[in-house]
Residue frames relative to the residue before (quaternion, step in Angstrom):
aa qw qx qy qz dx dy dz
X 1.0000 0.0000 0.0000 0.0000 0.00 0.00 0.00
X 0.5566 -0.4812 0.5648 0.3739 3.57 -1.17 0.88
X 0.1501 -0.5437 0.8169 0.1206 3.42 -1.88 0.85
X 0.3184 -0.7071 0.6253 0.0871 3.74 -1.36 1.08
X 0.3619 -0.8000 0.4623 0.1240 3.83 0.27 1.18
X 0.9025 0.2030 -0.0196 0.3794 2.45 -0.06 -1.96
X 0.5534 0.4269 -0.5242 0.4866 3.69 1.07 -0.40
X 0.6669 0.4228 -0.4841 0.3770 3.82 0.14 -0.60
X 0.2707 0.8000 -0.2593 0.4685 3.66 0.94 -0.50
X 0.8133 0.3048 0.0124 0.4954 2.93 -0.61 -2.30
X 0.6071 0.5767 -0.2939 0.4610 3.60 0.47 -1.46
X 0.7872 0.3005 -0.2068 0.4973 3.61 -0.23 -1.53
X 0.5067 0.5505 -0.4202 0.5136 3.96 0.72 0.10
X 0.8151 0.3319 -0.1879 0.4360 3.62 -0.03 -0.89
X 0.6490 0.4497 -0.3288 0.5181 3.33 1.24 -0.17
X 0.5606 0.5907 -0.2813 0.5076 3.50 1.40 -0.32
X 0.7736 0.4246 -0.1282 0.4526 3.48 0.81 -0.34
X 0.3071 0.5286 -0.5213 0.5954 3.25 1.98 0.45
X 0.7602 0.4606 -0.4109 0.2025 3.54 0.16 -0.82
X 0.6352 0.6132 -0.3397 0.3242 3.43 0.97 -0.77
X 0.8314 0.3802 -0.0630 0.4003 2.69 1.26 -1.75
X 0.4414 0.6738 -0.3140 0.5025 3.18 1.89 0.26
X 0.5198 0.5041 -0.2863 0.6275 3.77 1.62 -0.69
X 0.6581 0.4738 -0.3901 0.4361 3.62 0.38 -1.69
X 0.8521 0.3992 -0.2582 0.2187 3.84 0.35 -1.06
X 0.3209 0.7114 -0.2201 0.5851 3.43 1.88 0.64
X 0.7547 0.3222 -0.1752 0.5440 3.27 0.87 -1.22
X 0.6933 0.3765 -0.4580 0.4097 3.59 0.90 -0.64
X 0.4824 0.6273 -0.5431 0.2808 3.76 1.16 -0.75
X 0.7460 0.4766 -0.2408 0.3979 3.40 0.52 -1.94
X 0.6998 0.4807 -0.3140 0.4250 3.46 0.37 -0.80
X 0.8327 0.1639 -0.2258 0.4783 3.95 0.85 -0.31
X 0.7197 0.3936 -0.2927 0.4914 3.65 0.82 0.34
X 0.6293 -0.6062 0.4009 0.2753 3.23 -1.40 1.21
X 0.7006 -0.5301 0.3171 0.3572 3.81 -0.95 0.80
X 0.4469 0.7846 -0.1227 0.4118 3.02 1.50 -1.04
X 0.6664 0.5185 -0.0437 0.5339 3.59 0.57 -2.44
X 0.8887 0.0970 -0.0851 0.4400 3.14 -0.28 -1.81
X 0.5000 0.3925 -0.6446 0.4248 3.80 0.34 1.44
X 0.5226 0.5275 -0.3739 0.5558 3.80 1.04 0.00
X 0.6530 0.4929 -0.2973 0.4921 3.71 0.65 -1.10
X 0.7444 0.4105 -0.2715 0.4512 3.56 0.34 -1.13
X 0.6084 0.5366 -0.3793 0.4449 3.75 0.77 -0.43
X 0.5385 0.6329 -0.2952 0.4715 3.08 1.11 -1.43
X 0.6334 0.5171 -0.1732 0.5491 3.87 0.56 -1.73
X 0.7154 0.3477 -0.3652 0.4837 4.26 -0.21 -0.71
X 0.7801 0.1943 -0.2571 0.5363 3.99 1.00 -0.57
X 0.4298 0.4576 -0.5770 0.5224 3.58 0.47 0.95
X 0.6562 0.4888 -0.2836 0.5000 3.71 0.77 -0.43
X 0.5877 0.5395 -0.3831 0.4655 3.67 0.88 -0.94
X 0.6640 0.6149 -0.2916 0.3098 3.39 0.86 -1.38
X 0.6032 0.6331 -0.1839 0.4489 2.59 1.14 -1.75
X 0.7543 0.4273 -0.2384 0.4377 3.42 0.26 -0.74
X 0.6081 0.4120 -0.3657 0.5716 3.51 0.67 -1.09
X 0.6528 0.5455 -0.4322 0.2992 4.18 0.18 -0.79
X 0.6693 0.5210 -0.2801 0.4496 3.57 1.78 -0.60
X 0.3722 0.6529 -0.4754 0.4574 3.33 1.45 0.28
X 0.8741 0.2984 -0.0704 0.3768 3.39 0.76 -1.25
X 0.3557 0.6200 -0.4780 0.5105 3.74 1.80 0.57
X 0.1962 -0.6198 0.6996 0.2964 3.79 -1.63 -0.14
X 0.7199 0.3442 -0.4585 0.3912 2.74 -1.77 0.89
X 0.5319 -0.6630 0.4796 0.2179 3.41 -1.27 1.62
X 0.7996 0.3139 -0.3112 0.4065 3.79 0.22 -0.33
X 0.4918 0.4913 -0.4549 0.5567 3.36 1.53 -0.21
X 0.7554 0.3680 -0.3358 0.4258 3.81 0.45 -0.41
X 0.7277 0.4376 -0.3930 0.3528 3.39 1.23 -0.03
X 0.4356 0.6120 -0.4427 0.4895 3.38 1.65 -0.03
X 0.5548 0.5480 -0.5094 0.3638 3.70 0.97 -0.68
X 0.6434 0.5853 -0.3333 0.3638 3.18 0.26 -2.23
X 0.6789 0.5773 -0.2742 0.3614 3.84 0.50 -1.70
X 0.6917 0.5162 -0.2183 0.4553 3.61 0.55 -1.35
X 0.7112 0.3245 -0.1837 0.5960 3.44 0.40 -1.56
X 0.4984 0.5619 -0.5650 0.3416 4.08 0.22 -0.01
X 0.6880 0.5715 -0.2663 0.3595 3.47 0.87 -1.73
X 0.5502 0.5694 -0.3729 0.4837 2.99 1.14 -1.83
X 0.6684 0.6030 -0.2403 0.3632 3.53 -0.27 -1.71
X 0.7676 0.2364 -0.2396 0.5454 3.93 0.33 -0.66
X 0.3881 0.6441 -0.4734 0.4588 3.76 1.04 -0.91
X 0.9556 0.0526 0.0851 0.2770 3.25 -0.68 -1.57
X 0.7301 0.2575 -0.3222 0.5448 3.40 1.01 0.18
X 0.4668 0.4359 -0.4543 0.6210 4.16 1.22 0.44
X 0.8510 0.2378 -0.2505 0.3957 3.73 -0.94 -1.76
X 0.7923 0.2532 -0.4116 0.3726 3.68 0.24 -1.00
X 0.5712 0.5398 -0.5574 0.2676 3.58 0.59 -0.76
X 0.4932 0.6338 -0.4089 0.4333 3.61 1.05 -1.10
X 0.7534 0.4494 -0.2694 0.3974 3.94 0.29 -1.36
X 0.6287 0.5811 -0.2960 0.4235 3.72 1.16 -1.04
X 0.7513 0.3763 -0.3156 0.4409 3.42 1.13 -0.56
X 0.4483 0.5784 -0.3781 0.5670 3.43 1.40 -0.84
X 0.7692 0.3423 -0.2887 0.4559 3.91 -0.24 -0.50
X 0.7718 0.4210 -0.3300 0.3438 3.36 0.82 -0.45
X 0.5932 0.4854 -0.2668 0.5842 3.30 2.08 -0.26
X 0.4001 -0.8028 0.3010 0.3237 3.69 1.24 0.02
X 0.0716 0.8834 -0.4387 0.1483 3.02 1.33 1.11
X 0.1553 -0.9119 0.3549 0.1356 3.44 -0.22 0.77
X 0.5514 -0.6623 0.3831 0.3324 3.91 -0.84 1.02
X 0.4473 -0.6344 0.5528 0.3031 3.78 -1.39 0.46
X 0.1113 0.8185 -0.5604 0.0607 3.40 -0.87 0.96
X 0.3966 -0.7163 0.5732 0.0310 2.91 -1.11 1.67
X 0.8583 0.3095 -0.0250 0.4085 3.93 -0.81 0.29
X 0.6126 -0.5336 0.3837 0.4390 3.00 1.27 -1.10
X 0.7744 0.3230 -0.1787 0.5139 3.18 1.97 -0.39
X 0.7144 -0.4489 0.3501 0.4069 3.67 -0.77 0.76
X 0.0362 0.8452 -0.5235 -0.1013 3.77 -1.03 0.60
X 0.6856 0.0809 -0.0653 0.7205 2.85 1.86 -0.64
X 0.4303 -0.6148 0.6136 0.2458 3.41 -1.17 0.86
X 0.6685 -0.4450 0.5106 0.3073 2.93 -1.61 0.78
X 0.6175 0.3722 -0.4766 0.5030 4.40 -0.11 -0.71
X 0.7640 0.3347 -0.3697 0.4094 3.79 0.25 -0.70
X 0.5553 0.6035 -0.4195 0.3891 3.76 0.64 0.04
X 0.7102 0.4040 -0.2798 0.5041 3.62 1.34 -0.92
X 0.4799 0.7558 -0.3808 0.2313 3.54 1.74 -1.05
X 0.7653 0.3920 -0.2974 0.4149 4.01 1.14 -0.18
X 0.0762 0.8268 -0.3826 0.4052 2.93 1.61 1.03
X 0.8668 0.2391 0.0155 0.4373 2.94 1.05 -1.69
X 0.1081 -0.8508 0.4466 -0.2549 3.02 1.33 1.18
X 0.7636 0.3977 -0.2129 0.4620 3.27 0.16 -1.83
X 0.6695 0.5156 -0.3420 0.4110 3.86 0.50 -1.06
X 0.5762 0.4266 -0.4331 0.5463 3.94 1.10 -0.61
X 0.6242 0.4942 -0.5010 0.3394 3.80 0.30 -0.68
X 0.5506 0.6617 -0.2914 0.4173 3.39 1.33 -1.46
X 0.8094 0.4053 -0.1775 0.3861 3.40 0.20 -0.87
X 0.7383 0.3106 -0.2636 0.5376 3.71 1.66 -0.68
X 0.3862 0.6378 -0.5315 0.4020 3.48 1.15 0.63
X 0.5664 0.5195 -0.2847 0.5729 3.60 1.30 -1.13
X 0.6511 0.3521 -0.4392 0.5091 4.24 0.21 -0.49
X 0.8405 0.3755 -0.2913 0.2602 3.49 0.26 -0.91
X 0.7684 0.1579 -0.2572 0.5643 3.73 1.20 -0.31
X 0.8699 0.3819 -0.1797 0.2551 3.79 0.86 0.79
X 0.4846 0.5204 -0.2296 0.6645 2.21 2.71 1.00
X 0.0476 0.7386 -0.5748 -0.3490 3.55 -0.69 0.31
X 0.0350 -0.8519 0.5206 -0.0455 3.95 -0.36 0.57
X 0.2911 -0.8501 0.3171 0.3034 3.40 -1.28 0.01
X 0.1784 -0.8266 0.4582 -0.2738 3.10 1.24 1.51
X 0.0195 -0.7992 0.5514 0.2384 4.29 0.37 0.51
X 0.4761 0.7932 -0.2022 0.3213 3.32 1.30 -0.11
X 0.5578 0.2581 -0.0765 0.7851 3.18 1.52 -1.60
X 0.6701 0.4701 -0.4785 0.3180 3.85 0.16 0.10
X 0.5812 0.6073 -0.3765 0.3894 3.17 1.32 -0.44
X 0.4175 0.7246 -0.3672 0.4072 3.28 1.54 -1.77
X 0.7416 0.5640 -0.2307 0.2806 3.31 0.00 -2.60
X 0.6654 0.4174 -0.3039 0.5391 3.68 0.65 -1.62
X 0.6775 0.5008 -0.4541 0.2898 3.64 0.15 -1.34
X 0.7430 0.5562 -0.1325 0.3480 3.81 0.85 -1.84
X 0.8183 0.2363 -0.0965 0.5149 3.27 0.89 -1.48
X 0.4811 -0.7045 0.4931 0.1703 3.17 0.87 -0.26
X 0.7634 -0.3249 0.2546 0.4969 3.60 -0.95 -0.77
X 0.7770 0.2295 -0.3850 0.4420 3.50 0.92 0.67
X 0.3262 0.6545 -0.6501 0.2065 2.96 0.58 1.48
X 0.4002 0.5758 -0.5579 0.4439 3.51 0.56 0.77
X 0.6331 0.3125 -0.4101 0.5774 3.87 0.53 -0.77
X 0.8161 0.4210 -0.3684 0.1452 3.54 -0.08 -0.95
X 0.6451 0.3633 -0.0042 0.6723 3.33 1.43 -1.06
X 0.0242 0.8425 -0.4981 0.2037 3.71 1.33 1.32
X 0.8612 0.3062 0.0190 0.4053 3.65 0.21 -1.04
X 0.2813 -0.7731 0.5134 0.2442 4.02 -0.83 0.36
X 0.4570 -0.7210 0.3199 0.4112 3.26 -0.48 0.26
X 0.6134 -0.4486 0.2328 0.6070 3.94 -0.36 -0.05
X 0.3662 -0.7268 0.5674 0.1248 3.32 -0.94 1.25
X 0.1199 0.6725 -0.7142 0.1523 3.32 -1.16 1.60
X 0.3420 -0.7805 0.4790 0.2107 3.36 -0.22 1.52
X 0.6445 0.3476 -0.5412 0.4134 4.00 0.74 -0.28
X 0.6488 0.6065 -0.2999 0.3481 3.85 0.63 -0.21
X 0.5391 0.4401 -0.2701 0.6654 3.41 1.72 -0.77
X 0.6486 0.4098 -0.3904 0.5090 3.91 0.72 -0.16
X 0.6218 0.5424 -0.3368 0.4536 3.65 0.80 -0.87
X 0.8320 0.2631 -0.1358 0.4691 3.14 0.31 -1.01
X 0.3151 0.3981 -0.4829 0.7135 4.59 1.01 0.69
X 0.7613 0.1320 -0.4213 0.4749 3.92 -1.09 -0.58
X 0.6251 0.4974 -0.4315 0.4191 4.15 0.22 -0.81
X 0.6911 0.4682 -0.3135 0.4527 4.11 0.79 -1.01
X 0.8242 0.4027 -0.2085 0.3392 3.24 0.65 -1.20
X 0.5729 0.5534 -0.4077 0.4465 3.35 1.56 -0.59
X 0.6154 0.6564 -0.3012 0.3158 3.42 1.24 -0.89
X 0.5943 0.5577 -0.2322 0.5309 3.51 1.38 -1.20
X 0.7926 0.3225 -0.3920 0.3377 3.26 0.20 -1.00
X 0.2859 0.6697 -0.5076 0.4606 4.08 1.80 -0.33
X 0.8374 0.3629 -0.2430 0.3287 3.37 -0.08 -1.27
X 0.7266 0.3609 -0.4152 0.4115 3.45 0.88 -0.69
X 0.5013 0.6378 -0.4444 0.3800 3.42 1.10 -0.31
X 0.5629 0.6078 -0.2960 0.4754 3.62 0.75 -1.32
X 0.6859 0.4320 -0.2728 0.5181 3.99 0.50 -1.49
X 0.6415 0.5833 -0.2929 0.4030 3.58 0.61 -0.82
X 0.6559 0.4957 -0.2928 0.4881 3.71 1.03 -0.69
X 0.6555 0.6563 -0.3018 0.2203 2.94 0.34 -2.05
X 0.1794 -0.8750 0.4051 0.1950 3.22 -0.21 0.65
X 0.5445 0.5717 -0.4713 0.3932 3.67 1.40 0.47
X 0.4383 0.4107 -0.4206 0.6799 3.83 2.14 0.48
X 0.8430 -0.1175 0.0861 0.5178 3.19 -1.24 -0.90
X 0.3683 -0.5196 0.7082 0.3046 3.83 -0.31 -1.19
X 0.5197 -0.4663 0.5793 0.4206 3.89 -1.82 0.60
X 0.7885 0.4875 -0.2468 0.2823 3.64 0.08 -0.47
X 0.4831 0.5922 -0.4215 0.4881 3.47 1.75 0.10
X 0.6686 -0.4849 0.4158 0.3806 3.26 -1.97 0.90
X 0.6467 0.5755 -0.3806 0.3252 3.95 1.04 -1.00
X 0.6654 0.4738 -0.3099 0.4866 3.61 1.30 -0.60
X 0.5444 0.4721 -0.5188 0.4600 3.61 0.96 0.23
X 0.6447 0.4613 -0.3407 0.5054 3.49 0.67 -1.53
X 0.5620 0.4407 -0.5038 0.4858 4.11 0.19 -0.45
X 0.7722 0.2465 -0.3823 0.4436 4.03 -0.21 -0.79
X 0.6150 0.3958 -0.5100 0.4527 3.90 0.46 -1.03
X 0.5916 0.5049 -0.4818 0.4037 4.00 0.21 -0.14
X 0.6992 0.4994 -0.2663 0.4368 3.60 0.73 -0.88
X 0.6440 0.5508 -0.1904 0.4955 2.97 1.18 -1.15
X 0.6567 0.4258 -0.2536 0.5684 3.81 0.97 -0.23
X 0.6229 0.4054 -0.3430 0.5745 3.80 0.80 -1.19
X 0.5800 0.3009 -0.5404 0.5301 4.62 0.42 -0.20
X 0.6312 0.4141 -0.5228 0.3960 3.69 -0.09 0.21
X 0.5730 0.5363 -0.3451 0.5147 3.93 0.73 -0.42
X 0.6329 0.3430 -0.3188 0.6166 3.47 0.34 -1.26
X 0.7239 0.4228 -0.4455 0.3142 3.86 -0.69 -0.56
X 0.6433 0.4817 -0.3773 0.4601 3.63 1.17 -0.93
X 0.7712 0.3444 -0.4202 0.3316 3.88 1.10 -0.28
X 0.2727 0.6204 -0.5607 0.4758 3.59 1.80 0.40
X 0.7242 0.4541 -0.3760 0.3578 3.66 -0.26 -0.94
X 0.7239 0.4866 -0.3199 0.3698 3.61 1.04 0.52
X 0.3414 0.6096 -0.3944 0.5969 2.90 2.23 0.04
X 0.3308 -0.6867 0.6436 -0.0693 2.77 -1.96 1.13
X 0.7023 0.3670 -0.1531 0.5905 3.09 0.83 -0.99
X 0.7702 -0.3391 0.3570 0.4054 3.91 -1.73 0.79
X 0.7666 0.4704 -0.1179 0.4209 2.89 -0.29 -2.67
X 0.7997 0.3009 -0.3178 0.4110 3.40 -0.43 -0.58
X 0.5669 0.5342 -0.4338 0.4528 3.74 0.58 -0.95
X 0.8039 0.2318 -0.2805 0.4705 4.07 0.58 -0.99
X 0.5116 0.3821 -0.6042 0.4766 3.70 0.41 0.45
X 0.7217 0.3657 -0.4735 0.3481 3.86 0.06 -0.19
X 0.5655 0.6393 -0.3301 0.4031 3.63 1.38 -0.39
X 0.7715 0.2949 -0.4342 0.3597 3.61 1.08 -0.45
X 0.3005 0.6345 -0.5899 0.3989 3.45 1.32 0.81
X 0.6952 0.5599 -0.2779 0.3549 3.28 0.42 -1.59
X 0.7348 0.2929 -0.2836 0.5421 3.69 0.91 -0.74
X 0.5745 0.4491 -0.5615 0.3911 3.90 0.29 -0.45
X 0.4810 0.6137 -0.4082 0.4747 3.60 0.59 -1.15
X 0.8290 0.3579 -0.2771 0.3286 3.72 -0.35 -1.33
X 0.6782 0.5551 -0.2865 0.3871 3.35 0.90 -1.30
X 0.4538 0.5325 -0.4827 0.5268 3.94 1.24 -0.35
X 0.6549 0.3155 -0.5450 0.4178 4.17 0.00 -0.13
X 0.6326 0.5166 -0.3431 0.4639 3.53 0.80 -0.98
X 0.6940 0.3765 -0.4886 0.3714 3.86 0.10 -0.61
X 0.4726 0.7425 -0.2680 0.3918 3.36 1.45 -0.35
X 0.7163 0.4240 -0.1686 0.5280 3.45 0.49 -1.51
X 0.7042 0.4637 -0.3709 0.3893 3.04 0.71 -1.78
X 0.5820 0.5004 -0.4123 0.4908 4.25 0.63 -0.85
X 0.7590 0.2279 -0.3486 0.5004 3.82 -0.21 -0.67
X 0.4795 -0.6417 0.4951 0.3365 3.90 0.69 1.13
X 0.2813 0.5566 -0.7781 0.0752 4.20 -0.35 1.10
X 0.9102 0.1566 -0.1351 0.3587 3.95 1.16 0.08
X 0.5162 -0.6475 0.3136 0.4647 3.38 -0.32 -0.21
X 0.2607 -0.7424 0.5791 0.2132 3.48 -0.48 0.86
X 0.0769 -0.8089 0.5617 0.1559 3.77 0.03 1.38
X 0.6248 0.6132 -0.4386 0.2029 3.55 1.09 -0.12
X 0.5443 0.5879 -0.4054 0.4401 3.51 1.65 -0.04
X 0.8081 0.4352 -0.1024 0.3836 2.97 1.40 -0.11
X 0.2718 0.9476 -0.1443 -0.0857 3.15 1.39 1.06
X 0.2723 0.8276 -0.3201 0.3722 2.81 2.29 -0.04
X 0.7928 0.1813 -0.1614 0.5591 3.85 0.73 -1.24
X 0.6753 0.3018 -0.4531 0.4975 3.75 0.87 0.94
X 0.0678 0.8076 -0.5687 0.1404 3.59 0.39 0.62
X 0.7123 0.3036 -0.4518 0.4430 3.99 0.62 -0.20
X 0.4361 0.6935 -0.3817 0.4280 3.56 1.68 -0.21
X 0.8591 0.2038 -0.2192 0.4151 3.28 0.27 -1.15
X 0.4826 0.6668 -0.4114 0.3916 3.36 1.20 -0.51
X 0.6150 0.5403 -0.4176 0.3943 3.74 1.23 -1.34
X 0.6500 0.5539 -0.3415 0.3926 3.32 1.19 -1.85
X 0.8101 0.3253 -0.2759 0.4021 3.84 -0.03 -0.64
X 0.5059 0.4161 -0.5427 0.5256 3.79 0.76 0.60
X 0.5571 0.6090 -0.3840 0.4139 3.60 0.88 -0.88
X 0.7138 0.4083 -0.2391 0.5164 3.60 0.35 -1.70
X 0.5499 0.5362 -0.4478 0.4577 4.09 0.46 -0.89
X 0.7994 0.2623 -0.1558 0.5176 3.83 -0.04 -1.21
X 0.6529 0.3953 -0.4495 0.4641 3.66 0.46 0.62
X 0.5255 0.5944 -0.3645 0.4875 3.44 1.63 -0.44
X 0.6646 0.5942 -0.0890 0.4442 3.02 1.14 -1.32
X 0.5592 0.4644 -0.3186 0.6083 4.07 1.20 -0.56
X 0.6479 0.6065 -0.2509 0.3866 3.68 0.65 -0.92
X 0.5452 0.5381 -0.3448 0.5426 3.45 1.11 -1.11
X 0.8790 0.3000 -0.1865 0.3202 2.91 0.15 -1.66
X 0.6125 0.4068 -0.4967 0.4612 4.01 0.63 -0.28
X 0.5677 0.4999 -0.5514 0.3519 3.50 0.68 -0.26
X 0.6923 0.5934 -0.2174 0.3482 3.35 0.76 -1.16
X 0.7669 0.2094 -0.2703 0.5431 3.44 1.25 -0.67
X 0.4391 0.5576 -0.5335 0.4601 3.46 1.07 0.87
X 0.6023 0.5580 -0.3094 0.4797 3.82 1.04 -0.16
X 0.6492 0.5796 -0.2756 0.4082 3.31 1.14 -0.63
């Protein structure tokens, strides 16, 4: 079987650079607008994304609809998941964990496993009332139902590829919040326990699995819906490392890395931008 390099490559790149520059754009909101602005701004952002997303229902072409789903996802958690989360956490004076003297977790991520129950809520529906290809919820299916997960989990739901993309980067980004969150806490394991290494070197090995079955996609659309597994998956070793300081996270910091991120978003623009177009002249 063909192995697809460079789209898988190309794919797992551009999805990698939401993250940096998805952190970088958070810090510049908070850091230069009045409390006021960026709870208006960030709403504004979560339904510029909805749109976004619902408009890819109504584009042709799988990678033109999966760039939709992909864009308007980020938007979509950005500003109506992390800040709405922060707007209430500040407005109830919820207060951040600090080690040393310095902030480790923000208050919006302290309450963020709150919502535990609502992710169960939402993968009970994938696992007994979807048939899909998620290897994830398929495992669940084989593990739970067994030999009737064909009767039980008979049928997919209508298939809209920006909406099946919206809603994978919205699940998975959400799960890995939570396992990260469980992974700190220090009344479970703590960042510093042997289980939070073996949790990321696991992640960090399972984005190397999922990438070997990207490299079998052919097509755009599919190669980058399996890529933002492949990166959410990875970035849990990094949110890791990057917290027990093995580096500098310049993206929390974009003010004093500005040829960094600037490089990273001209990069991600003109790879967004190659994509359109081989997709486009691969349709022709």
């Amino acid at each position: 079987m063909k192995l697809n390099w460079w789209k898988s490559i190309a794919s797992f790149v551009l999805v990698l650079f939401t993250m940096p520059l998805g952190h970088a754009m958070m810090m510049i909101m908070e850091k230069n607008m009045t409390p006021e602005a960026l709870h208006y701004s960030a709403f504004l952002m979560g339904f510029v994304g909805l749109l976004t997303v619902v408009s890819g229902v109504f584009v042709k072409g799988d990678t033109k609809q999966t760039l939709f789903g992909l864009i308007g996802g980020l938007l979509f958690w950005t500003g109506w998941v992390e800040f709405l989360f922060q707007y209430y956490a500040t407005r109830w004076g919820t207060q951040p964990e600090i080690e040393n003297g310095e902030v480790v977790t923000k208050p919006e991520y302290l309450i963020l496993p709150a919502s535990f129950g609502m992710w169960m809520m939402v993968m009970t529906l994938y696992i007994f009332s979807t048939k899909n290809g998620c290897n994830f919820i398929n495992w669940w299916q084989r593990t739970i139902l067994r030999s009737r997960k064909n009767e039980i989990a008979a049928r997919p739901m209508t298939h809209h590829t920006s909406i099946v993309t919206f809603m994978e980067l919205n699940m998975i980004l959400w799960a890995s919040y939570l396992l990260l969150m469980f992974c700190y806490d220090k009344n479970f394991l703590g960042d510093r326990h042997p289980v939070t290494s073996i949790v990321a070197g696991a992640c960090l090995l399972g984005s190397f699995f999922i990438f070997k079955k990207q490299l079998k996609l052919s097509s755009w659309g599919p190669n980058i819906r399996m890529a933002i597994a492949t990166v959410v998956v990875f970035w849990v070793p990094v949110e890791v490392l990057g917290r027990l300081d093995f580096f500098r996270e310049f993206w929390v910091e974009p003010e004093n890395y500005a040829t960094q991120m600037i490089s990273i978003l001209v990069a991600f623009i003109v790879l967004l931008a190659y994509i359109f177009v081989a997709a486009r002249k691969k349709k022709h």
